[in-house]
N, C-alpha and C positions, 0 to 999 in steps of 0.2 A: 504494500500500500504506500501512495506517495501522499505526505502529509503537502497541504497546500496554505500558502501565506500571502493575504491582498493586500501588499503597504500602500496601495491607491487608495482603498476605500480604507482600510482599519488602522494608519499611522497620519498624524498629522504631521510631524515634521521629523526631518534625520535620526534626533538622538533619540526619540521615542521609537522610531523603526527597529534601530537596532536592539535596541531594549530587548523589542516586540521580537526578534527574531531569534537575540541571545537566547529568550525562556523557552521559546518554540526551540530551540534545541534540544534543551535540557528537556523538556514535555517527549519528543520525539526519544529521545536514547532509551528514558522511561520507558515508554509505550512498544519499543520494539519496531521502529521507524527506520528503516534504511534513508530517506531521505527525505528531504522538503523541496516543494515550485515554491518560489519566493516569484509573485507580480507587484513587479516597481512602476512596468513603464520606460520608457525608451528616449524618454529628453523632450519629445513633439508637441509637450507643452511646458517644458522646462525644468515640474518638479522632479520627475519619474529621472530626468538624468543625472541627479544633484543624488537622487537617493540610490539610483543604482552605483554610481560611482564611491560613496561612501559605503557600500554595502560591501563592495569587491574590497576596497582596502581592507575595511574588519575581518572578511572570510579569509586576506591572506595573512592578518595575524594569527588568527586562530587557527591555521591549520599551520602556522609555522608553531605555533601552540598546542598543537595534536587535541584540540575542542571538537575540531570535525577533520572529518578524513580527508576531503574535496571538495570543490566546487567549480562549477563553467558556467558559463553563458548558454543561453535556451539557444544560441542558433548553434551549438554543439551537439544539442538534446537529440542527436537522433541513432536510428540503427549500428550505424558507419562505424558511429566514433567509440573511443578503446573506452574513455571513463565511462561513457553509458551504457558500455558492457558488460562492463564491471558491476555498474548498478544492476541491470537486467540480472544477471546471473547471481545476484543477494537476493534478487525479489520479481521472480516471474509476472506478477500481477501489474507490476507499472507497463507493458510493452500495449496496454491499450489506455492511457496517460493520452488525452485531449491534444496534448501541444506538441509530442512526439513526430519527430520530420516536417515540424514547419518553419525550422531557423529563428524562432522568435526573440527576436533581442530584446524585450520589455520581461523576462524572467530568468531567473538564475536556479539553479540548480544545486544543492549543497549536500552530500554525501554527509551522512552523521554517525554511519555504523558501518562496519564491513563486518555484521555478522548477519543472519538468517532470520526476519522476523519473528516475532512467536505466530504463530498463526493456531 
């Protein structure tokens, strides 16, 4: 299962975002979550690229912080690519994930476990 995160609609600004994603991690590890669709938004009206850019910096402390395993851009999210492999093969159930093979640069993708959900 792919846990899913709207900082369009449920974050009002950057540091509340992250916040909001920090505990959605910690919710997710809990839960037996392989990973989160974080939707920021793409810049095309300003906020969404203010907040995906602050988002990417945080994900690459925290993975230089081993908080989360990964993360890429939605226009990697698809079959092809090796990290989404990776996820696929922790969690069979995302390969039918809405946004999968459409390139979408307004979501990011964050790996939180390389273990086997509980299902």
């Amino acid at each position: 299962m792919i846990k899913f995160i709207n900082l369009k609609e449920d974050a009002g600004n950057v540091d509340y975002a992250l916040k909001l994603v920090e505990i959605e991690i910690d919710n997710a590890k809990r839960e037996g979550v392989v990973c989160l669709k974080v939707l920021h938004g793409y810049g095309s009206h300003g906020k969404g690229g203010a907040m995906a850019s602050a988002l990417r910096i945080q994900l690459a402390q925290w993975k230089k912080s081993k908080f989360i395993v990964d993360y890429f851009g939605g226009d990697k999210w698809n079959l092809f690519d090796n990290s989404t492999q990776k996820i696929l093969m922790l969690d069979k159930t995302i390969y039918n994930d809405e946004d999968m093979n459409k390139g979408n640069p307004g979501i990011t993708i964050i790996q939180v476990s390389e273990k086997n959900p509980v299902l």
